[in-house]
N, C-alpha and C positions, 0 to 999 in steps of 0.2 A: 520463365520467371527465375530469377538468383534467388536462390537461398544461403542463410547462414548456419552453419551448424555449429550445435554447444551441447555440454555435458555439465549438467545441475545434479550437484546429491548422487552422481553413478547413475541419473537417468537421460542417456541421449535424445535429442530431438534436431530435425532440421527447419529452420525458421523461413517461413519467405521473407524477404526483404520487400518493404514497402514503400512505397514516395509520399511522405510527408507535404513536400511543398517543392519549390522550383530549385529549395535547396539541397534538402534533405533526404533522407531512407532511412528508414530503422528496419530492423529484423522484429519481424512482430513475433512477442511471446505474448500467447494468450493459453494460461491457466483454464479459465472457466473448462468446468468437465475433463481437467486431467489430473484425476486421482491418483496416479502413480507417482508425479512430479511433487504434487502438495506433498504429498506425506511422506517421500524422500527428504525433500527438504527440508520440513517440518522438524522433520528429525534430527537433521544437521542444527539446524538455527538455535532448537533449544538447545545448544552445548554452548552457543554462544552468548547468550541475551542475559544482561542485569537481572536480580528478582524489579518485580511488578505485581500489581496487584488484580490488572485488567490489560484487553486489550480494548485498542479502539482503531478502526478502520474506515474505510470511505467504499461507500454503492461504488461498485458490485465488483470489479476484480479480487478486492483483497481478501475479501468474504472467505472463500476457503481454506485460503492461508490462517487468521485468525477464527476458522473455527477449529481447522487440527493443531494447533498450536495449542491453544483455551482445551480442548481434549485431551490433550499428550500431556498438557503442563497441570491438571487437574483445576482448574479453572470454571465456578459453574456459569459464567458468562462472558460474553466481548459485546462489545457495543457496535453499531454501526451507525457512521452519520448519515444522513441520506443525502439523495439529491434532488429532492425537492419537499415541501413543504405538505405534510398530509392532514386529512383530515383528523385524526385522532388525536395529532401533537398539542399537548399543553404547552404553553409558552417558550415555544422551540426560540434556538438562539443559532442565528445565519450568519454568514462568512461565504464571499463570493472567490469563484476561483477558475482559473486560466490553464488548461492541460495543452500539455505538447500532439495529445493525439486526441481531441476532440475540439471543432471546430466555433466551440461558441464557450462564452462563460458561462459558466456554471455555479451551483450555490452549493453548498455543506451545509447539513442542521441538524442537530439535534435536539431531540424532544426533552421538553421539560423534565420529565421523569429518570430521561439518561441522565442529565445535567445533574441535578441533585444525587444521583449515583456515585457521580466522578470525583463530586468536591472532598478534597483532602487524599483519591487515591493517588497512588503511581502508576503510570499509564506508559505503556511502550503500543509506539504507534504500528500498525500494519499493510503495505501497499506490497502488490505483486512484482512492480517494478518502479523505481524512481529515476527518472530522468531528469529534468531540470529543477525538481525539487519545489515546485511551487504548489503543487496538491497535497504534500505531507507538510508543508511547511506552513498551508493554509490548515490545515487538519491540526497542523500542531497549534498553532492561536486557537480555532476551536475548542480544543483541549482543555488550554489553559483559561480560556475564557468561562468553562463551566469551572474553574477551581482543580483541576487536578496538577497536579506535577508529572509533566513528561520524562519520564527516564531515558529513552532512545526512540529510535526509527530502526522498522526492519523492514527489508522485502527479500524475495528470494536473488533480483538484480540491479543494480545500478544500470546507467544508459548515459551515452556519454565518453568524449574522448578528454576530459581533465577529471581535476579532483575534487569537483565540488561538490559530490555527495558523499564525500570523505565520512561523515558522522552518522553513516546509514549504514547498520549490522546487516550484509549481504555474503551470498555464496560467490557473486561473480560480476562480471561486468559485461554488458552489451555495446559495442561499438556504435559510432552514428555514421552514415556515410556519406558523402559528399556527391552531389550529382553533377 
């Protein structure tokens, strides 16, 4: 298996490369349960980010990121949208959305109770990595649909061989590969 190797925050790791489609490879960075990487970067990122007043993120990668973030910046909460629709939600508000590395669409929601949370804050959004921008970018109508004002997007990577996640506070960038 090829792998890609990269250094986030002064924390190395070697990434497998994986096949997307009959096009594609990405170097998969998968976060979940690396608490060394989160809170390296964690640490970088808040030297960079606008004040805000919350975070808000999408099930389940970003989650860690936006919980040390919301800890390190004194924050007593971040929101998360989910990805599906729960029993407990009072008049949760949905937004469908298309990812580069999951093979069906998918839905964003948040519950009533977040929603009336968000109206009037500033909101910098949270995802692990943005690649074609259409999950933070759906996160981001989200957002704005409960009333809040989005100040930025962060993750700890972009993905991607141009500039179009130019307006996303990151450490780095991940290449795409051609097969």
């Amino acid at each position: 298996m090829k792998h890609y190797s990269i250094e986030v925050a002064g924390v190395k790791r070697e990434l497998p490369v994986i096949k997307i489609n009959d096009e594609i490879s990405i170097a998969s960075f998968v976060v979940l349960g690396d608490t060394e990487l989160i809170c390296a970067a964690a640490k970088e990122l808040k030297e960079k980010l606008p004040e805000a007043d919350i975070f808000v993120t999408a099930e389940a990668k970003g989650i860690p990121l936006a919980q040390e973030l919301a800890r390190i910046m004194d924050m007593p909460k971040y929101i998360v949208a989910r990805k599906s629709i729960k029993s407990y939600m009072q008049n949760p508000i949905v937004r469908k959305v298309k990812s580069i590395t999951t093979k069906d669409e998918q839905i964003l929601c948040l519950d009533g109770i977040d929603v009336e949370y968000l109206k009037g804050k500033k909101v910098l959004l949270v995802d692990d990595v943005v690649s074609t921008g259409e999950s933070i970018n759906e996160l981001k109508e989200l957002t704005k649909e409960a009333g809040a004002e989005v100040v930025g997007k962060v993750s700890i990577l972009t993905e991607g061989n141009d500039d179009s996640n130019s307006d996303v506070i990151a450490l780095g960038n991940l290449p795409v590969f051609n097969n």
